[in-house]
N, C-alpha and C positions, 0 to 999 in steps of 0.2 A: 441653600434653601431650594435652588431653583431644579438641581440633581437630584435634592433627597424627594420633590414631590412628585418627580417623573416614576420613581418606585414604589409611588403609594399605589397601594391594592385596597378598592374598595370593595364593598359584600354586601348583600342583604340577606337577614334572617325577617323571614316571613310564616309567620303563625297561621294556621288554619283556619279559616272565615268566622267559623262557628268560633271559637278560642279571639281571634280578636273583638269581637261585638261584647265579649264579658272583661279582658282585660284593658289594662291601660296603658299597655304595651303599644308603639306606634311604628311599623314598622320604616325605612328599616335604621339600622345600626352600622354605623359607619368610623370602616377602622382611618386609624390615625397611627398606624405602622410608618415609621420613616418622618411622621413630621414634627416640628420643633415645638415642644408645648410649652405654656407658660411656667414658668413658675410659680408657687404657690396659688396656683387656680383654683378656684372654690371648687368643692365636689357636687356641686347641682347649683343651677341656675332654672328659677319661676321666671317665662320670658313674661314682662310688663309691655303696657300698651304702644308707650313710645319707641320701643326698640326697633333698631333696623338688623339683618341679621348679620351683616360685616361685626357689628357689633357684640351681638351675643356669643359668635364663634372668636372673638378677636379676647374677651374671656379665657380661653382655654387655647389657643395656638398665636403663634407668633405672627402669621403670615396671611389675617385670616381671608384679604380676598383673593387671593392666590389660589388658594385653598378650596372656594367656592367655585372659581373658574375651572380647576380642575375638575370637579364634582360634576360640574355643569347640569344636566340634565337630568342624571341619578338624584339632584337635590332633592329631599323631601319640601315638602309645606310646612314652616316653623310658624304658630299658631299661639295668639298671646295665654295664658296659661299652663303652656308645654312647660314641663321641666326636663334641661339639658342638662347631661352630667357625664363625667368620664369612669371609663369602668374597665377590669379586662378580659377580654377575650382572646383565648386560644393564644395566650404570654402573649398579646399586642392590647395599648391604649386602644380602645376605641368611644366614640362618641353615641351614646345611647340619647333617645327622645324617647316620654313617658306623654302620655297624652292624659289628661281626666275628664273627666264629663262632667258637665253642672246639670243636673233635673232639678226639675220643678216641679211636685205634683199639688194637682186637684180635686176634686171629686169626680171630674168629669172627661180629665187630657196631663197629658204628660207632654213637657215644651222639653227638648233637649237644644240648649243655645248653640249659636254658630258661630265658632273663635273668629276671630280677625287674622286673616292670613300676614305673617310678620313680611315688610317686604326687604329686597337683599340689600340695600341703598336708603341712606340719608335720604329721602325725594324730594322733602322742601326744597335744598340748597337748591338741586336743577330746578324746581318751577321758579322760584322768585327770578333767579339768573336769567331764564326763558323771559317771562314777563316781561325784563328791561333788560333786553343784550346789551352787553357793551362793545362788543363787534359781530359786526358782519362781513359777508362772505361778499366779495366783488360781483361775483352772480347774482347774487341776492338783491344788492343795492343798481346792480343795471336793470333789475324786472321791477322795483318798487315804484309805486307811485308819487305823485309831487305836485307842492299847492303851489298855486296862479295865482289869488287871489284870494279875496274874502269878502263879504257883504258891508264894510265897513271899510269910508278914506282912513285905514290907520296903517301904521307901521308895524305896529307889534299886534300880534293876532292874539285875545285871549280866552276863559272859561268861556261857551255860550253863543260864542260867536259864530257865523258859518262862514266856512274856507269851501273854495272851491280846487278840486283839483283834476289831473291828468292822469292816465297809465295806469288804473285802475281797469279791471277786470267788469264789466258790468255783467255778468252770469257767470261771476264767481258766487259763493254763499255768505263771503263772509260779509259782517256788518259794522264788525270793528274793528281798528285801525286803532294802531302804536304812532306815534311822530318824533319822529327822529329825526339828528342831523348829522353828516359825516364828518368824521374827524381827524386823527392821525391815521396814515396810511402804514402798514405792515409790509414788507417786504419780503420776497423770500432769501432767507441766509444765505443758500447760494446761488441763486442769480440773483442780484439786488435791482434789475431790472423788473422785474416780477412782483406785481402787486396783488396778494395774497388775499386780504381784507383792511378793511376801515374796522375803526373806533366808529361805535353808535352813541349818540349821545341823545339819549332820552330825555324830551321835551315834554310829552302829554299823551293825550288818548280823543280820539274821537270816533263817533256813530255815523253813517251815511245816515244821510236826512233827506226824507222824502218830503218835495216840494211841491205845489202845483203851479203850472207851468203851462208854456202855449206851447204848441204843436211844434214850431222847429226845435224847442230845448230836447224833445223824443229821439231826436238824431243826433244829439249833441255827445260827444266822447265826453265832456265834463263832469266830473261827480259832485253832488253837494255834501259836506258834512258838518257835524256840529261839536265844535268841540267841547270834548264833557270836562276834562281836567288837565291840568298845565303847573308843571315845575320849573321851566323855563319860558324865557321869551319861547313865541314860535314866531317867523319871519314866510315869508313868500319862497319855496324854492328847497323850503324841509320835505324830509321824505316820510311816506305812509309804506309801513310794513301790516299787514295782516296778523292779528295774532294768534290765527287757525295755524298759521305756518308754524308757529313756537309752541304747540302742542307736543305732548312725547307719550309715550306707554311706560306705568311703571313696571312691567316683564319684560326686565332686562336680563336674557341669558350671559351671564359671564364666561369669556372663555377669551385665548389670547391669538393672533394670527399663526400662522406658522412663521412668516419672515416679513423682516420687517427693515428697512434702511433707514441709515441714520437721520433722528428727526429731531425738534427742536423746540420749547416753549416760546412760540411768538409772542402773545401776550399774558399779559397778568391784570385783573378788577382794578377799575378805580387806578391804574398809572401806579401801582403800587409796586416798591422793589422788590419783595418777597412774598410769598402769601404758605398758606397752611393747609390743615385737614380742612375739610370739607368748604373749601372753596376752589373755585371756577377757572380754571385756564384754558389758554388757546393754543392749539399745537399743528407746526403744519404739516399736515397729515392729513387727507381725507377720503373719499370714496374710490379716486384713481388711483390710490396706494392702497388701497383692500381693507382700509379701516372702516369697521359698522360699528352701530351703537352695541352697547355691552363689551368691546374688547378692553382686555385689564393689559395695561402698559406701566411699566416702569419710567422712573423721572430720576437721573444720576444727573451728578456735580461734576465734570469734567474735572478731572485732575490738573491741575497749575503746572507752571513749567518753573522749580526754582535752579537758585544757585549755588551745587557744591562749591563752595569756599575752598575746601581741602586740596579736589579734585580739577580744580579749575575746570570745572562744564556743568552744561547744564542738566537738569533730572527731571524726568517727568514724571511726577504725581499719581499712584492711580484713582480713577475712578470711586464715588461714595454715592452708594443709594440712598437717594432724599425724599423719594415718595410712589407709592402705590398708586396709580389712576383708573378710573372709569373711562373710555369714551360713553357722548347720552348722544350724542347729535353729529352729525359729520355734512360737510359741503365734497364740494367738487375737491378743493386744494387745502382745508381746512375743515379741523373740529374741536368741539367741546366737551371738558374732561373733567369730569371730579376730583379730589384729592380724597382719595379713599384713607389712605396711611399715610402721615408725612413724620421723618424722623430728622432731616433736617428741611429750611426756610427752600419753595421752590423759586427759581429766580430766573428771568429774562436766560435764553440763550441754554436754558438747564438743555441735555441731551435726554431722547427718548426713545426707549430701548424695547426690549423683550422682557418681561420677569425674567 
């Protein structure tokens, strides 16, 4: 796959201004010379609301974020009501889009509706995951904030209550705060001296709360806050992440590095041993290794080391690709990745490649 997409030749046929405003034609038309299609693939596809476009391409080709990284930037705008469908040109598949218009008329105005641009990613997965990290980046957790206290002799801090805390930003903008606690430390595969990121462990949510106060609190570094909501005890000494910081853009350009050294699935959601499509891993990899958000990486299964019986020695395995990823988000020595296509379970320790 990763040969035959370097020989794809893509094209636009582009209609005359006047000739598009009458047809339903959208340009353009993109060959699909060289890539593996599916098997009995429907001959059109009406894109619906929910669809991400991994998806509606993944319809008609085997490989389909691959496929889109490749495309990158020639991508048209896939637009709910488009019908995609394969067709041929010049003895090569290629993938046509058909656009339609909905009018409205009146007595008085003519409304032409405005499609929903389809986007190229699952999004929910990334924003929930954003919402409540389950790890973070060691940079992250040295700049984050931390409570002292609280307006209450208790031990366990709960809804409603006001915590006070340190190492907040006071002319930053933001107003809400994550609370978290640190947890299992990640290590790098090879230096195991090297601590990569924690485990977050999501406790609740709080607002800075403005208070009235006498003249020396003005100088005071302390922040007050109030906490709105709580899934866990919260204790003295949990950390405040901002959750301006776990913002993302859904224009995500797909496309893959040129080189890449061999890299590694550090973690997995939830301490889980395997996980699937569209869920969340950590890979260490990140902005000092040239990884930005949108690069599509492969996730392979190391090959095992068994034992020829026959031969008396041992054999090595090769290699099985187990999944397609996203980067959405990258640190300093780490980032966060999608599972675009998973064909087998990805697991601790999986290596991480080039497509």
């Amino acid at each position: 796959m990763k040969t035959s997409l370097k020989l794809l030749s893509l094209f636009f046929i582009l209609m005359p201004p006047m000739l598009q405003a009458a047809s339903t034609n959208v340009p353009p038309t993109l060959s699909l010379a060289n890539v593996k299609l599916v098997e009995n693939a429907p001959t059109s596809y009406r894109i619906q609301h929910n669809d991400n476009l991994a998806d509606i391409l993944g319809q008609f080709v085997h490989e389909p974020v691959e496929v889109i990284a490749l495309w990158g930037m020639a991508l048209p705008d896939f637009r709910v009501g488009d019908i995609v469908s394969i067709i041929e040109q010049a003895g090569q598949p290629a993938l046509q889009i058909k656009r339609g218009r909905t009018v409205k008329l009146s007595p008085n105005m003519r409304i032409i509706e405005k499609a929903r641009k389809i986007p190229k990613i699952a999004i929910n997965n990334i924003r929930q995951f954003l919402t409540r990290p389950q790890v973070i980046a060691e940079e992250e957790l040295q700049h984050s904030g931390y409570i002292i206290g609280s307006d209450r002799d208790v031990l366990t801090i709960t809804t409603d209550m006001t915590i006070y805390a340190r190492g907040l930003d006071p002319l930053a903008e933001e107003r809400t705060y994550m609370i978290v606690r640190p947890g299992n430390v990640y290590f790098d595969p090879e230096e195991e001296d090297e601590v990569l990121a924690r485990e977050a462990i999501y406790l609740g949510q709080a607002d800075i709360e403005f208070l009235e106060t006498t003249d020396e609190w003005e100088d005071s570094d302390v922040t007050p806050l109030k906490v709105t909501s709580m899934s866990r005890e919260i204790h003295v000494g949990d950390r405040l992440l901002p959750l301006d910081l776990h913002e993302f853009t859904e224009d995500f350009r797909l496309h893959s590095p040129e080189f890449l050294e061999a890299g590694y699935v550090l973690a997995l959601p939830d301490n889980s041993a395997q996980v699937g499509q569209y869920q969340v891993i950590v890979i260490n990899k990140g902005f000092d290794d040239d990884i930005e958000a949108g690069h599509v990486l492969a996730v392979n299964h190391s090959g095992k080391i068994i034992k020829d019986k026959i031969a008396d020695e041992e054999v090595l395995l090769p290699s099985q690709r187990a999944a397609t990823i996203m980067v959405f988000k990258t640190f300093e020595k780490i980032s966060y990745a999608l599972i675009m296509k998973s064909t087998l379970p990805v697991r601790l320790m999986d290596e991480v490649t080039l497509p």
